[in-house]
C-alpha positions in Angstrom: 62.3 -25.0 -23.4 59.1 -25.8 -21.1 59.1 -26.5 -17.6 58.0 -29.5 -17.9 60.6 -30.9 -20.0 63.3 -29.1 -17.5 61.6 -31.5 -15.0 62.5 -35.0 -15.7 59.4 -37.1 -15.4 60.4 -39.6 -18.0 60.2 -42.3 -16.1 56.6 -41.3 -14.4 55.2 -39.9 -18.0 56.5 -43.3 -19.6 54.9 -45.4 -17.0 51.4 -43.7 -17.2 51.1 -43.7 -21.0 51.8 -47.4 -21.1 48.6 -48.3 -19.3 44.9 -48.8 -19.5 42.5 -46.7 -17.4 41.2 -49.9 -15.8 45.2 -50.4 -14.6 45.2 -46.6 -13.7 42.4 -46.6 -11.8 43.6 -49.8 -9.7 46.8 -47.5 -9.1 44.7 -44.7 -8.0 42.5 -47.3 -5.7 45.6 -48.3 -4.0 47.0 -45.3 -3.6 44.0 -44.2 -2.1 43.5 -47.5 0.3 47.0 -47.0 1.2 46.5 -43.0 2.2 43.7 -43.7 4.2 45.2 -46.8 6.1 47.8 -44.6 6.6 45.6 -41.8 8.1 43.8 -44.4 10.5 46.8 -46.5 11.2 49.6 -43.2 12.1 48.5 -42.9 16.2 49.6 -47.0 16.4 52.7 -46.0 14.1 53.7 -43.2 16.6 52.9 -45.3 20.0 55.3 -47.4 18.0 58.1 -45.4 17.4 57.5 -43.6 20.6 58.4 -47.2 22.1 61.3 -47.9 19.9 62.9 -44.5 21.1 62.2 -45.3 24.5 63.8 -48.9 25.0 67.0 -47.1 22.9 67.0 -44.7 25.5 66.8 -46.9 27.9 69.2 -49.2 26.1 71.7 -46.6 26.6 71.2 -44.5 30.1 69.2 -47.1 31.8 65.5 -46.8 32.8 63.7 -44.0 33.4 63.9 -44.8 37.1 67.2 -45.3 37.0 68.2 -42.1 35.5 65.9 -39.9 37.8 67.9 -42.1 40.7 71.0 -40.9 39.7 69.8 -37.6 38.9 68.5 -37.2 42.4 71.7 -38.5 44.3 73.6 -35.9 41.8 71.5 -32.6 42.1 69.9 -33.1 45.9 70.4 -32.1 49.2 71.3 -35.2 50.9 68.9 -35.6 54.1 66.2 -32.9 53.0 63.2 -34.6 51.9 61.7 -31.4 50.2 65.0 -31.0 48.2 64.1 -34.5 46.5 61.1 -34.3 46.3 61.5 -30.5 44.3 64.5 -32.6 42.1 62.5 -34.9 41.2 59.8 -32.8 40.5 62.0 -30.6 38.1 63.8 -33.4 36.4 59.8 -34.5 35.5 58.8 -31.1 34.2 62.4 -30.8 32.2 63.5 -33.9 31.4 61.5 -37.1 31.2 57.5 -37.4 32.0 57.3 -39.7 34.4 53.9 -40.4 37.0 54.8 -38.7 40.0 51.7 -36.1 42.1 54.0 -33.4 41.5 54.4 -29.5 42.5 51.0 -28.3 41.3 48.7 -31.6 42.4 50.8 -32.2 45.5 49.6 -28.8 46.8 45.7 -30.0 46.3 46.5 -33.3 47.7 47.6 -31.4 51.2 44.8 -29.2 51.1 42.6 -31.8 50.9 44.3 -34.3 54.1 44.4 -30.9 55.9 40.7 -30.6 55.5 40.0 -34.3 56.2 42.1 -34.2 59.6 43.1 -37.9 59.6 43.7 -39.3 63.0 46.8 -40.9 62.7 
């Protein structure tokens, strides 16, 4: 017994036989249109998804803001800025990307008002 009759492709073997190469090659055309649509169109596909995901999420633990809000008043010291701010800034890295100057660009930001000297 061959391997291909182990296999059962019936149903694709049938189908093929039954048509003209002009027919084929319209199947192979579409395929082919559809493969490369596909190729162009998967970024806009993912942003999509990506979105879907994120108003689920958000359907079901609230916002993004709301949920670093409640992680803060759960996980900082209460009346010590640089314990939010470091909460926050871990719950970013960890948990959700979220715009925020952070640990790594916060440090270049006071360099650079150190070196300016504002006159406040």
């Amino acid at each position: 017994m061959s391997l291909t009759s182990k296999i059962q492709l019936g149903g694709i073997t049938s189908y093929l036989r039954v048509r003209s190469p002009i027919q084929l090659g319209a199947i192979a055309a579409g395929i082919g249109t559809l493969s490369v649509a596909g190729y162009f169109l998967a970024p806009y596909l993912r942003i999509e998804l990506s979105f879907i995901k994120g108003w689920f999420i958000s359907f079901l633990y609230g916002t993004t803001e709301e949920r670093l809000l409640k992680h803060v008043l759960e996980n900082a010291e209460r009346g010590n800025p640089k314990s939010v701010i470091d909460t926050i800034d871990a719950w970013c890295w960890s948990t959700q990307w979220m715009m925020n100057v952070g640990d790594v660009k916060g440090l270049i930001v006071d360099e650079q008002v150190e070196k300016a000297a504002p006159k406040v």
